[in-house]
N, C-alpha and C positions, 0 to 999 in steps of 0.2 A: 714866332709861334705859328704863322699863318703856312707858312713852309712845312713845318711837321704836319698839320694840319691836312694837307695834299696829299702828303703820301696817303693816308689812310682813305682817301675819299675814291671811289671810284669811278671810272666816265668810260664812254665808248669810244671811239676812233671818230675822229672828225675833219669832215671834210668840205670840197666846196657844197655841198647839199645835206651834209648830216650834222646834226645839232652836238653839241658839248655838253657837259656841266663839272661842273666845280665848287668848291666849298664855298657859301657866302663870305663876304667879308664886307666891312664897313664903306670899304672904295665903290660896292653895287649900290650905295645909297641914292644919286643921279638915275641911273640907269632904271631902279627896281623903283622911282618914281615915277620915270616915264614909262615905262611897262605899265604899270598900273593904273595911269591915267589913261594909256591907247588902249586897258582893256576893262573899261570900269564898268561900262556897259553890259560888256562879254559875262563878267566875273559878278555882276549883282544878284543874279538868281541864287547864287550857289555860295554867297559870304554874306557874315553880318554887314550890316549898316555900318558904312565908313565917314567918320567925320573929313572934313577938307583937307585938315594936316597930314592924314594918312600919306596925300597923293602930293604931299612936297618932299624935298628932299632933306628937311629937317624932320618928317616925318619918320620917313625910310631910314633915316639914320637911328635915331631913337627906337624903332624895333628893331635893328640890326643892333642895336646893343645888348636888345633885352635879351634876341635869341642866342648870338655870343657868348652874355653871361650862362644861358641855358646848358649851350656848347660844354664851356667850362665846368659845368657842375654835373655834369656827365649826364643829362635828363635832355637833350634833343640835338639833333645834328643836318643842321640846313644847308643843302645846297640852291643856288641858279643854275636854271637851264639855261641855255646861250645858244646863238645862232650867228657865226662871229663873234663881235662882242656887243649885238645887242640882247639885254636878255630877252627870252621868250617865254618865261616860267619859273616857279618853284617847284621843289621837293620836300619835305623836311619829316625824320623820324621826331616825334614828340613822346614824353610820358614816358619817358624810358625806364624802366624800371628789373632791377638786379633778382638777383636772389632765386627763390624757387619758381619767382613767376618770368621773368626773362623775355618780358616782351616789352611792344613798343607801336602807338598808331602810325601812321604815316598819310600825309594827307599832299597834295598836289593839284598844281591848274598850268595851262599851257596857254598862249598868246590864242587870241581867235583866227588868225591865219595859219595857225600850227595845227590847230586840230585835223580828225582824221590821219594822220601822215606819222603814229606809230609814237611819236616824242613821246609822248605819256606813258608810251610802256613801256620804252626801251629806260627811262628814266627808273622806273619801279623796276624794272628788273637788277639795275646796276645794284638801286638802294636794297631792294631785299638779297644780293650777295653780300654787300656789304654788311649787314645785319646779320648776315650767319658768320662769315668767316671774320668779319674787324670785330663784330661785336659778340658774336657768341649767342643771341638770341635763336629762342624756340618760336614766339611767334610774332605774327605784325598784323594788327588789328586798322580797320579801314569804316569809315564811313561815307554813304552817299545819300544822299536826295533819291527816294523814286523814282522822282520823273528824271532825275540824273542819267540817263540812259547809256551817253557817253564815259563818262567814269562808271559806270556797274559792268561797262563792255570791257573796258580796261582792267578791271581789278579779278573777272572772271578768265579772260585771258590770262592773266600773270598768276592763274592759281587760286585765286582766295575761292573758298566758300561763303556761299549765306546763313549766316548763324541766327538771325533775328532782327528783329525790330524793335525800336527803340523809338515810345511815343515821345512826342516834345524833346528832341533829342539836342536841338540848339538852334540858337534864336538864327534863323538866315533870314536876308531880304526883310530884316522885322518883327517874321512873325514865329511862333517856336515850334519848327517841323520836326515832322517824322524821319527817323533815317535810317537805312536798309544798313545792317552789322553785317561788316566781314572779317574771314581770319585766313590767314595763309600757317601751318605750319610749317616752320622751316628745318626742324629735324626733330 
């Protein structure tokens, strides 16, 4: 399954200096633990409160199932960014959703030594091809932090518009911020 799975998933050419990504799977559970622990720091302003299990590898596994099951039910599609083979980040389309509305959020974070140096958008770019042509989607919805500066530079770059704000939009760091609405539409 995880084979079929590939074909569908898109990545850029990779080399001694340019990053990969690929479909998650259960095996980045190691990996997507230790990523998370070397960026927990990086990654606190900008995600909910993570209990300790999050950052083991029985943790990582356990949401590599849940997203999997998501996978399978046709409502989200996760990739790892990679750098060789350590990961350096996620991707993932969430909320996917059919019919006359035909969209999907897409949410992402990159290693603190990766930023600046384009991973994040070369990333969002793959995925929103992917979302037009694998999946057929109209649009891909995004959210950030304000003070998010780095991702509002990234999701303006790759297109999106600012559509609004959304007071108390989700509990990060604690407390329940505000977060700047974007939309790319893709056809």
């Amino acid at each position: 399954m995880e084979q079929s799975r590939a074909l569908l998933i898109p990545s850029w050419p990779s080399g001694p200096s340019k990053p990969s990504m690929r479909p998650l799977a259960l095996s980045d559970a190691a990996a997507l633990a230790a990523a998370y622990s070397r960026n927990a720091l990086h990654l606190a302003p900008w995600e909910p409160l993570r209990d300790h299990s999050f950052f083991t590898v029985r943790g990582q596994e356990n949401s590599i199932q849940a997203k999997l099951a998501q996978l399978d039910a046709g409502t989200e599609v996760p990739w790892v960014i990679l750098d060789g083979d350590m990961v350096i980040g996620t991707i993932t389309l969430t909320g996917i959703v059919r019919g006359p509305f035909l969209s999907a959020h897409v949410g992402y974070w990159v290693d603190r030594d990766m930023t600046g140096q384009g991973v994040a958008g070369a990333a969002l770019e793959a995925v929103l091809e992917f979302a037009t042509v694998g999946l057929g989607l109209h649009r891909v919805q995004a959210a950030a932090l304000g003070h998010n500066g780095a991702s509002r530079s990234v999701l303006k770059r790759a297109g999106f518009e600012e559509i609004g704000l959304a007071r108390a939009y989700l509990k990060i760091a604690g407390q329940w911020q505000d977060h700047v609405l974007y939309q790319r539409i893709l056809f």
